[in-house]
C-alpha positions as CSV (number, residue, x, y, z in Angstrom):
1,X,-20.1,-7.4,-71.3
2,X,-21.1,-10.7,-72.4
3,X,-22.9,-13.4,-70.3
4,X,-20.0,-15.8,-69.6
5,X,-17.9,-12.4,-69.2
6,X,-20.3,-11.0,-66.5
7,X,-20.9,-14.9,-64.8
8,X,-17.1,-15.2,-64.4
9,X,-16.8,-12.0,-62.8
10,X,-19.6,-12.8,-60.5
11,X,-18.1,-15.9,-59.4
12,X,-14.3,-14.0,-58.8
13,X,-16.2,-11.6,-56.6
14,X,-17.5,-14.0,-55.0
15,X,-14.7,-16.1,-54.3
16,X,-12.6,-12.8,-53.4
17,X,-15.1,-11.8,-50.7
18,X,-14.7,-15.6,-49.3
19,X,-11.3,-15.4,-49.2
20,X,-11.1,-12.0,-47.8
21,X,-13.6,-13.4,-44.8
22,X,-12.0,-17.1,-44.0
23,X,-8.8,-14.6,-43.9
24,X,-10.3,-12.5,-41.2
25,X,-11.6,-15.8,-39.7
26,X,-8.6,-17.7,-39.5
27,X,-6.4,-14.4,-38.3
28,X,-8.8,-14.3,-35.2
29,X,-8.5,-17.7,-34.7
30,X,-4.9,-17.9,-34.5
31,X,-4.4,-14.8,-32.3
32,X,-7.0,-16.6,-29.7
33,X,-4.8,-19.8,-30.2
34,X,-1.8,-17.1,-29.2
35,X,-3.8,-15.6,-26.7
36,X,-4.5,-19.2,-25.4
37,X,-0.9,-19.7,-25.2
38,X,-0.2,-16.5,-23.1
39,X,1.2,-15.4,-26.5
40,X,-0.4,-12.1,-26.1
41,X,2.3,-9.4,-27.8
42,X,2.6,-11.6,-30.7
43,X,-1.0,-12.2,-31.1
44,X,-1.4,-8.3,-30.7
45,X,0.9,-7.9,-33.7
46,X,-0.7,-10.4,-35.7
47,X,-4.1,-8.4,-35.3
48,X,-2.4,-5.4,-35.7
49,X,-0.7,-6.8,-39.4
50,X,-3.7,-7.8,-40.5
51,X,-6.0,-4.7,-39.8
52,X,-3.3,-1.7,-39.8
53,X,-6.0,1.1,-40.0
54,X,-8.1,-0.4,-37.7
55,X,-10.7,-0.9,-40.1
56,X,-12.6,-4.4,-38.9
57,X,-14.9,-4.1,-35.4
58,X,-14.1,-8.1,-34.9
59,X,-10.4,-7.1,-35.3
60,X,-10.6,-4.0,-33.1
61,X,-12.5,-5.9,-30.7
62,X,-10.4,-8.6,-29.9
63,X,-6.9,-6.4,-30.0
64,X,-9.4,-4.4,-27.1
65,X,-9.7,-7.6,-25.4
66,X,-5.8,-8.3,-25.3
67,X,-5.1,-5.0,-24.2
68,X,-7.4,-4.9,-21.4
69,X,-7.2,-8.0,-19.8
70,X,-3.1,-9.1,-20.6
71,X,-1.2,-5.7,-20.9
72,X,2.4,-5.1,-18.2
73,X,2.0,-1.7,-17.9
74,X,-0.8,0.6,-18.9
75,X,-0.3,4.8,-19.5
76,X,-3.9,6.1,-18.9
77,X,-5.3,3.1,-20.7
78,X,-4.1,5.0,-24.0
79,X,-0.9,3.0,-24.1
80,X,-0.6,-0.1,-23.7
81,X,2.8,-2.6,-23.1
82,X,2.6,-6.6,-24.0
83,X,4.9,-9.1,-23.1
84,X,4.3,-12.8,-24.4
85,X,5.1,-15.6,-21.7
86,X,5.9,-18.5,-21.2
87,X,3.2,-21.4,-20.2
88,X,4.1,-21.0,-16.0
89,X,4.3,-17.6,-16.2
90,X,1.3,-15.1,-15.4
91,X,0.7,-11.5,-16.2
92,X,0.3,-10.5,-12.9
93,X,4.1,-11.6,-12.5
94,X,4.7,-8.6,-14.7
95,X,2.2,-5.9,-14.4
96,X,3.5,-2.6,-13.2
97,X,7.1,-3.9,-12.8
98,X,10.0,-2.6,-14.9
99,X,11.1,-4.9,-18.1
100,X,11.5,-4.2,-21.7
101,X,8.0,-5.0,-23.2
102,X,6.5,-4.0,-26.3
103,X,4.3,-0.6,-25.7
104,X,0.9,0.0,-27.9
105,X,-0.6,3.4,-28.6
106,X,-4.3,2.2,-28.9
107,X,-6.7,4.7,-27.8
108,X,-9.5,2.1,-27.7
109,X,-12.6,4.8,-27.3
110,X,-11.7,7.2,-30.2
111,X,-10.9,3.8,-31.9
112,X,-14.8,2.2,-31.6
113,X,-16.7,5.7,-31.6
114,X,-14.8,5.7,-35.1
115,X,-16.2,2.3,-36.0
116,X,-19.8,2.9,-34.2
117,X,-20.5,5.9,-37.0
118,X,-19.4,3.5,-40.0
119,X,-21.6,0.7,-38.4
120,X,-24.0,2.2,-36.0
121,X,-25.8,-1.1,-35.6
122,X,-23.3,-3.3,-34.9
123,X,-23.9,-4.1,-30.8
124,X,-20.7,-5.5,-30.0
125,X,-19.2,-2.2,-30.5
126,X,-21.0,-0.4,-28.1
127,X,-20.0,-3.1,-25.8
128,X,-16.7,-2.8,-26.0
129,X,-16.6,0.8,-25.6
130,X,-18.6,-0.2,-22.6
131,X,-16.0,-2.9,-21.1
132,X,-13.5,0.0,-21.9
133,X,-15.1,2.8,-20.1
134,X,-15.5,-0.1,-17.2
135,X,-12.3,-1.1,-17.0
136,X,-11.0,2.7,-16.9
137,X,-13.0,3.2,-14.2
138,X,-12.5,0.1,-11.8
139,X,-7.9,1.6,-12.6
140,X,-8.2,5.3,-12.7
141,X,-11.2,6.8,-11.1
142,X,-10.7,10.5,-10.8
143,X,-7.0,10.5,-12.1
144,X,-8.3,9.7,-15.7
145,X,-8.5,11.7,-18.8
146,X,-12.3,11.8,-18.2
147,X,-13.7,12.4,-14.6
148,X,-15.5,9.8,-13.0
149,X,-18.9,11.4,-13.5
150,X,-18.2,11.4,-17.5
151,X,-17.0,7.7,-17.1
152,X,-20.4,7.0,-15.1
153,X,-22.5,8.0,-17.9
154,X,-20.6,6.6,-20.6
155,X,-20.4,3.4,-19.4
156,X,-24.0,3.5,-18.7
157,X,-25.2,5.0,-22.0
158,X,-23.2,2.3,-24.1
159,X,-24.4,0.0,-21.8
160,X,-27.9,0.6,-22.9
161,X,-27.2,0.7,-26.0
162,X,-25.7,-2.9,-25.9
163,X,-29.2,-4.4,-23.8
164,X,-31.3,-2.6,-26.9
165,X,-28.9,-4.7,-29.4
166,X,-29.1,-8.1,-27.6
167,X,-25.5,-8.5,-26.9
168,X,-25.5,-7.9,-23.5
169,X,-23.7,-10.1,-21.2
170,X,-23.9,-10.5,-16.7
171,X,-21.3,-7.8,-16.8
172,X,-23.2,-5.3,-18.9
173,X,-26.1,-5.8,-16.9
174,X,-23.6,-5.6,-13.5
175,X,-22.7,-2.3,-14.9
176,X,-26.2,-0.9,-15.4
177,X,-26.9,-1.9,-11.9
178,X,-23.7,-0.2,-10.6
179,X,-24.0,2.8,-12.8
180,X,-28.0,3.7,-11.5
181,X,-26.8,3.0,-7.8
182,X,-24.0,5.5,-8.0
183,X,-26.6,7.9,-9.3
184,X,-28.5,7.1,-6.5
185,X,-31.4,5.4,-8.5
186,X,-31.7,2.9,-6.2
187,X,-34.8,1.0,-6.8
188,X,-33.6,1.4,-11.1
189,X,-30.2,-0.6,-10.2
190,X,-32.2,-3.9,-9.1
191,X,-33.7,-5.1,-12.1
192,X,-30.0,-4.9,-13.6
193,X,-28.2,-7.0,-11.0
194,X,-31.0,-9.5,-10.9
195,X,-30.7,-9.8,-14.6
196,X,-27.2,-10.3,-14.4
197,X,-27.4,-13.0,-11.5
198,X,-29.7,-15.0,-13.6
199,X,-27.0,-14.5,-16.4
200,X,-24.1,-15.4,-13.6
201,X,-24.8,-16.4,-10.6
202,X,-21.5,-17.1,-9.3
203,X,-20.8,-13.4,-9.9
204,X,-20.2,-12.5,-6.1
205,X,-20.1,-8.5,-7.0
206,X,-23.9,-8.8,-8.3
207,X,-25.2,-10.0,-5.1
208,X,-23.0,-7.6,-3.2
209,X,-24.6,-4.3,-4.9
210,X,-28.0,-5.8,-5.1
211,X,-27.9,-6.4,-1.4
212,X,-26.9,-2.6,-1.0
213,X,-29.7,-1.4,-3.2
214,X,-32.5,-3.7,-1.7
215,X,-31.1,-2.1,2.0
216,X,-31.4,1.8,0.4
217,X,-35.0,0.8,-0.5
218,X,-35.5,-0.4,2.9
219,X,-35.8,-3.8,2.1
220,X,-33.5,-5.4,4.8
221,X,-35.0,-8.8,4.2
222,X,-33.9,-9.5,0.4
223,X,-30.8,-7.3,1.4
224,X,-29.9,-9.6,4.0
225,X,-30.3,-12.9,1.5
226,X,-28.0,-11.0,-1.1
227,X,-25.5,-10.1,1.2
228,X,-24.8,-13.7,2.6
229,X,-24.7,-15.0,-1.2
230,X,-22.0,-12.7,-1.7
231,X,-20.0,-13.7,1.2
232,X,-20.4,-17.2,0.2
233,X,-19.1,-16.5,-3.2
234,X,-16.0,-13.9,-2.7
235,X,-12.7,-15.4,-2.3
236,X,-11.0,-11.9,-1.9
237,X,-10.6,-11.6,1.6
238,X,-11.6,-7.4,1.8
239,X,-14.8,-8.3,0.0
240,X,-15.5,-11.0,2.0
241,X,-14.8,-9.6,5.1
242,X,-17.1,-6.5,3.7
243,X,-19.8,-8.6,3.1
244,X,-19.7,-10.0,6.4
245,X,-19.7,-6.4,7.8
246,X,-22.7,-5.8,6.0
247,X,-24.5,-8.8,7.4
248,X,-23.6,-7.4,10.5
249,X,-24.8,-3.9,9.7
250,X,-28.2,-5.6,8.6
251,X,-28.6,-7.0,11.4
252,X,-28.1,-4.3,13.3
253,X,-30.8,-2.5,11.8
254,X,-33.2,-5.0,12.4
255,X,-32.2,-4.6,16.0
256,X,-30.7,-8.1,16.1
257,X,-28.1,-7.7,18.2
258,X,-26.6,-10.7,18.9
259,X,-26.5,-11.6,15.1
260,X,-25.3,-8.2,14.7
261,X,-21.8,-9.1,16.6
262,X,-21.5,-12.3,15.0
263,X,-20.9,-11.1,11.8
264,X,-18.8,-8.4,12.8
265,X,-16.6,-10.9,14.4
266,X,-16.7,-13.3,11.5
267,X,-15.4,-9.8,9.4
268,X,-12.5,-9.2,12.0
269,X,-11.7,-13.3,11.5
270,X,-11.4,-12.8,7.8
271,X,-9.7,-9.8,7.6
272,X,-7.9,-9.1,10.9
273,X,-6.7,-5.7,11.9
274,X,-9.3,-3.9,9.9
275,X,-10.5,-0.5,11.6
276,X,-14.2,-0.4,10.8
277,X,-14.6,-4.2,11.5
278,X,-13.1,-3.8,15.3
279,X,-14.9,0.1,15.5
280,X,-18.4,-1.9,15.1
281,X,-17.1,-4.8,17.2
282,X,-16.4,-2.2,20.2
283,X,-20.1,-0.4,19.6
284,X,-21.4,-3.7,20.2
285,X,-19.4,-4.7,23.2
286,X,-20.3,-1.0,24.8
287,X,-24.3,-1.5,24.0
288,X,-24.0,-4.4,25.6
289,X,-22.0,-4.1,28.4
290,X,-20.0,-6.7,27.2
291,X,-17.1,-8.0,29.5
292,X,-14.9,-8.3,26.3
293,X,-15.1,-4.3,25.6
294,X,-12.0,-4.1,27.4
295,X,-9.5,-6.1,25.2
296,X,-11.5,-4.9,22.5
297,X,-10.8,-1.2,23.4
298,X,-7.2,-2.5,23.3
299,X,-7.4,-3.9,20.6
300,X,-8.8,-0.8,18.4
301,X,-6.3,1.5,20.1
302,X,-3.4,-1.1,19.1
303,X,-4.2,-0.2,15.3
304,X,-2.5,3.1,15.6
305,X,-2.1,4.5,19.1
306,X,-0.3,7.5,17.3
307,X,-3.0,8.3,15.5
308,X,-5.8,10.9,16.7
309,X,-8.7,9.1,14.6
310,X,-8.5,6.4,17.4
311,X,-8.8,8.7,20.3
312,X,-11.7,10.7,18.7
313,X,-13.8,7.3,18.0
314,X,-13.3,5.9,21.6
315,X,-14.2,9.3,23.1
316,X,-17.3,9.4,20.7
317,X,-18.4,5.7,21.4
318,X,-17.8,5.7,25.3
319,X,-19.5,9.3,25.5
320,X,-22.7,8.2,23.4
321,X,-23.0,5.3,25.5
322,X,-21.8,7.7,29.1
323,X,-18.7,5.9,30.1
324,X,-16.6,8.5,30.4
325,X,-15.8,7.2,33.7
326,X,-14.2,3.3,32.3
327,X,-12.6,5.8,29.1
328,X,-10.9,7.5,31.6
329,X,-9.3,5.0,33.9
330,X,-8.4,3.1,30.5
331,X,-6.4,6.2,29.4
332,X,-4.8,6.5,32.9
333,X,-3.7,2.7,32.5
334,X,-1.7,3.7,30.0
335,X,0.4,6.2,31.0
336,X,3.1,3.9,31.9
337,X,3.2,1.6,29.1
338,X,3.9,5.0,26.5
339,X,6.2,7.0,29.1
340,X,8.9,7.1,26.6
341,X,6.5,8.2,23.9
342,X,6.0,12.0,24.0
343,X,2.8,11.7,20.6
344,X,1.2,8.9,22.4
345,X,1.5,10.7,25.8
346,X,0.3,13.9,24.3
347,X,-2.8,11.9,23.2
348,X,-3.3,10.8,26.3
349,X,-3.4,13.9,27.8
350,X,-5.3,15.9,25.7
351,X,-8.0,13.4,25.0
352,X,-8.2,12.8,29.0
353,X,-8.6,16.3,29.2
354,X,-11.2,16.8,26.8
355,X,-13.1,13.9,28.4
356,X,-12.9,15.9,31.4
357,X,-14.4,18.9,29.6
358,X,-17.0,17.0,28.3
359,X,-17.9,16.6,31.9
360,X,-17.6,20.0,33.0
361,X,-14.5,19.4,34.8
362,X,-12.5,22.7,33.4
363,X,-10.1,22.9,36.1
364,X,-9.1,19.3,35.4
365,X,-9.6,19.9,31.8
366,X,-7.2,22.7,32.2
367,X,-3.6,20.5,33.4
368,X,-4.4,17.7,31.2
369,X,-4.2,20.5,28.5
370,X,-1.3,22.2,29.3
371,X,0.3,18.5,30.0
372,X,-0.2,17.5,26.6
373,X,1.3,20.7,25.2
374,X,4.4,19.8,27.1
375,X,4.9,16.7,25.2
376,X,3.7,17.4,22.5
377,X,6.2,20.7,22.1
378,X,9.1,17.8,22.3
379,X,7.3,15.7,19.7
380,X,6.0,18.2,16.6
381,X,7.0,21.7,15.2
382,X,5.8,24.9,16.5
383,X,3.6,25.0,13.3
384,X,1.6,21.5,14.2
385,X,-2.6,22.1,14.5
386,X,-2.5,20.2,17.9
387,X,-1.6,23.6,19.6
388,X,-4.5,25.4,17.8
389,X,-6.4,22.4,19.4
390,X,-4.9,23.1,23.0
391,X,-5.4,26.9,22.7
392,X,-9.5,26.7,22.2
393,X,-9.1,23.5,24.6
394,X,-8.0,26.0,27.2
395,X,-10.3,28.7,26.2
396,X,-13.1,26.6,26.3
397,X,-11.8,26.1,30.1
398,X,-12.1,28.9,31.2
399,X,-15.6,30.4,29.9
């Protein structure tokens, strides 16, 4: 091959491979111009024309990213269904509501394990399979193709892998943090969520598990200051008012009372109704000998008077705290609000007779029993575990 013959083909090589990578540059940026758009089936597609045999990691990466963050309705995170909208619409509009969409098999981690053995350096792969693992997780849990254990350590080993590559970002190191505290490496997890509140520190999650880890290692001091940034920063109102409760719950482990309540009131403010905010809010009032435990008893049975979780928390708080005697006439008050409800008169019943037994009343004990059964025969079947619960009830009566 001559010298001009051998320079040409040079040069066409050269301008081949250009073309080949302004095409790959320009596709990706017109599918993030679609993306920008809420265009996000059509950019799919035009990913998808472009790399067919999912060849590219940049390609594969971004189609993840669509998939993940804009998809209607997901099967298992193996199938995926798009929808592009228009610009006043949101995906949340659609998700996990019927509608003719466009569905995409894309099994994302077969997909990048694929891509990881052809380019085993490249960190933005292990990422992904990271964010993938993640987002699996935070949707499926246990009901996924892999059991939350398997998801645990994935997501942690790619995770690794992506702080050895430099590609990490907050929410790789978030993940770190959160994978070692589910393991119960405790005092491992800090460094990560540190790390990733210096990357983010508007990420309210960070602070959250941080506060949990520094309050496993017994450090209720830098548990407490993480815990208030995160209810500063959560807008959610179950977070927040979790964070709140775990102000509260801090407190009360420093034996500070009075800031103890506080925060479990602010908890019941933010999110109201919630059974473990009010259960803590009535341990407070009964340590104290609060003169609101009374229409805070009410207000805890009023969550569910039907249900038997109630009656066995107030007969476990007013018994650690010996006041049987104020449990009792509060049950007795009730009697004629609930006289047309057999379950709740049951309850009643039953619970004022196991009070009673608590006390070594048996003969007492003993017609509170049999009363319940009576109402409880014209409320449940034959069959229902409450008249196993009577029987060794009246047994225990009359040892």
């Amino acid at each position: 091959m001559s010298y001009l013959k051998l320079y040409t083909y040079f040069l066409f090589t050269l301008f081949s491979l250009s073309v080949i990578a302004q095409t790959e540059t320009e596709t990706l940026k017109e599918a993030k111009q679609l993306i920008e758009n809420k265009k996000y089936e059509s950019a799919f597609k035009l990913l998808d024309k472009f790399d067919p045999t999912n060849d590219k990691p940049n390609v594969v990466l971004l189609k993840e990213d669509i998939l993940l963050n804009y998809f209607t309705t997901s099967l298992m995170h193996q199938m995926f269904a798009l929808k592009d909208l228009e610009p006043h619409e949101d995906i949340m509009d659609y998700r996990g509501k019927d509608g003719s969409f466009g569905m995409q098999v894309f099994q994302v981690d077969s997909l990048l394990n694929r891509l990881i053995k052809m380019h085993p350096n490249n960190c933005k792969l292990y990422k992904g399979l990271g964010d993938y693992y993640y987002d699996a997780h935070l949707r499926y849990s246990d009901n996924w193709v892999k059991s939350s254990e398997e998801q645990i350590q994935l997501m942690k080993t790619n995770f690794e892998k992506t702080v050895e590559g430099g590609c990490a970002d907050f929410l790789s190191y978030y993940v770190l943090g959160y994978t070692n505290l589910v393991q119960e490496h405790d005092k491992e997890s800090i460094p990560y969520f540190l790390k990733s509140i210096e990357m983010n520190s508007a990420h309210a999650s960070s602070h959250y598990n941080l506060a949990y880890a520094y309050l496993f290692n017994d450090d209720r001091q830098n548990a407490l200051k993480y815990a208030k940034n995160a209810l500063d920063l959560y807008e959610d109102t179950t977070y927040k008012s979790d964070a709140a409760r775990m102000i509260g719950q801090i407190y009360s482990e420093l034996e500070d009372d009075q800031n103890a309540l506080k925060y479990y009131e602010e908890a019941d403010k933010i999110d109201p109704n919630n059974y473990y905010n009010i259960k803590l809010i009535l341990y407070a009032h009964i340590k104290s000998n609060s003169p609101k435990l009374p229409e805070t008893t009410q207000y805890f049975f009023d969550l569910a008077p039907e249900n038997p979780t109630i009656y066995n928390d107030l007969e476990e708080i007013y018994i650690e705290y010996k006041k049987e005697d104020l449990l009792i006439a509060y049950y007795n008050s009730l009697f004629s609000k609930f006289k047309e409800n057999n379950t709740i008169t049951g309850n009643l019943n039953f619970y004022l007779a196991r009070t009673y037994l608590n006390l070594g009343k048996k003969a007492t004990a003993k017609d509170y029993f049999n009363t319940s059964k009576t109402y409880f025969e014209k409320a449940f079947e034959e069959d229902h575990p409450v008249f196993n619960s009577i029987k060794q009830g009246l047994e225990k009566c009359e040892e």
